[in-house]
C-alpha positions in Angstrom: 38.1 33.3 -22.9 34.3 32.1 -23.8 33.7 32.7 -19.9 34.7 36.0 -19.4 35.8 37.8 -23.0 34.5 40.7 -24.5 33.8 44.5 -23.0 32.9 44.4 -20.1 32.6 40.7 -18.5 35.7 41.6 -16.7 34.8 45.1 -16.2 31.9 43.6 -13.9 33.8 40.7 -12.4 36.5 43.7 -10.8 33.6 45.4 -9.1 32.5 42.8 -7.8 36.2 41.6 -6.6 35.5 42.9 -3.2 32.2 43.5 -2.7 28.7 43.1 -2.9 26.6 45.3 -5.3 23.1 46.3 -6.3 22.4 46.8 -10.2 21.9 50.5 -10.1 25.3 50.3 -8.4 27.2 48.9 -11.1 25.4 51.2 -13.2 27.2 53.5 -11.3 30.5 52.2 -11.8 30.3 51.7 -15.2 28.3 54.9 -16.8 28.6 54.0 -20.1 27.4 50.4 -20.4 23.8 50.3 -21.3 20.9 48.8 -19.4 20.5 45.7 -22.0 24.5 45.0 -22.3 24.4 45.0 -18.4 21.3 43.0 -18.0 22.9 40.2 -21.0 26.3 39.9 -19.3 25.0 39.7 -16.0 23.0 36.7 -16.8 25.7 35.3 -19.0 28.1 35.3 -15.7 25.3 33.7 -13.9 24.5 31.1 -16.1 28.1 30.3 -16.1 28.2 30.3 -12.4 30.8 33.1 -12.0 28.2 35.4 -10.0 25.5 34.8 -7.8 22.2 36.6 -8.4 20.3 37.3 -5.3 17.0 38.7 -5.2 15.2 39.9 -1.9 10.9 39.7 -1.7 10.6 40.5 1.9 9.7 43.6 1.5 9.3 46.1 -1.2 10.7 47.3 -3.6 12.1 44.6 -4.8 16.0 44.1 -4.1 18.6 42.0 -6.1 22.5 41.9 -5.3 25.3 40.6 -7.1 28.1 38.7 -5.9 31.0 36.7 -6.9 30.3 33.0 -6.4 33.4 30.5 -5.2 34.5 29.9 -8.9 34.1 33.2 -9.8 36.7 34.4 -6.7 38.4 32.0 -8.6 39.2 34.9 -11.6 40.1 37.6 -8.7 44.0 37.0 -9.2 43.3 37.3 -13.1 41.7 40.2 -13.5 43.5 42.0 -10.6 46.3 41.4 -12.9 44.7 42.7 -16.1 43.7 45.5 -13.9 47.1 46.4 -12.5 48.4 46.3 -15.9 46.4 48.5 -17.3 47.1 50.6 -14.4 50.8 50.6 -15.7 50.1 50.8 -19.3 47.9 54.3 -18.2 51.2 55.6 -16.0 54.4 54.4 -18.8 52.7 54.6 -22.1 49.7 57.0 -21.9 51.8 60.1 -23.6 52.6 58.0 -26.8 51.3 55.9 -29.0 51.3 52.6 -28.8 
């Protein structure tokens, strides 16, 4: 849970599930997050090797992508699960309290 707990670790780990993305397109995806909490867990997954951080000079501007690394495809079953289950929670249980 030191890996990938709190807010929104996961959160960023199932956008990235199946694809590629730029920052300003997670930003996208998750509109509430702010820029710093983004920036911090980014380079928290990175430094523990669950995303790869690419960064493109070629040309500018200057591009960097994020992608899940081999250990972090590791997690996709996980939080596919967490995901589905919240899925379910949202159908069964979203008219009453829990």
């Amino acid at each position: 849970m030191g890996i990938i707990g709190g807010k929104w670790k996961t959160v960023i780990l199932y956008h990235l599930m199946n694809k590629t993305l730029r920052y300003n397109e997670l930003r996208k995806e998750m509109p509430t997050v702010t820029e710093r909490t983004l920036s911090l867990q980014l380079k928290a997954l990175e430094e523990d090797g669950l995303i790869n951080r690419e960064v493109y000079t070629s040309k500018p501007p200057l591009k960097v992508e994020y992608s899940l690394t081999d250990f972090g495809k590791t997690l996709i079953p996980l939080v596919q699960s967490i995901a589905d289950w919240g899925d379910f929670v949202v159908e069964n249980y979203s008219d009453s309290p829990l």
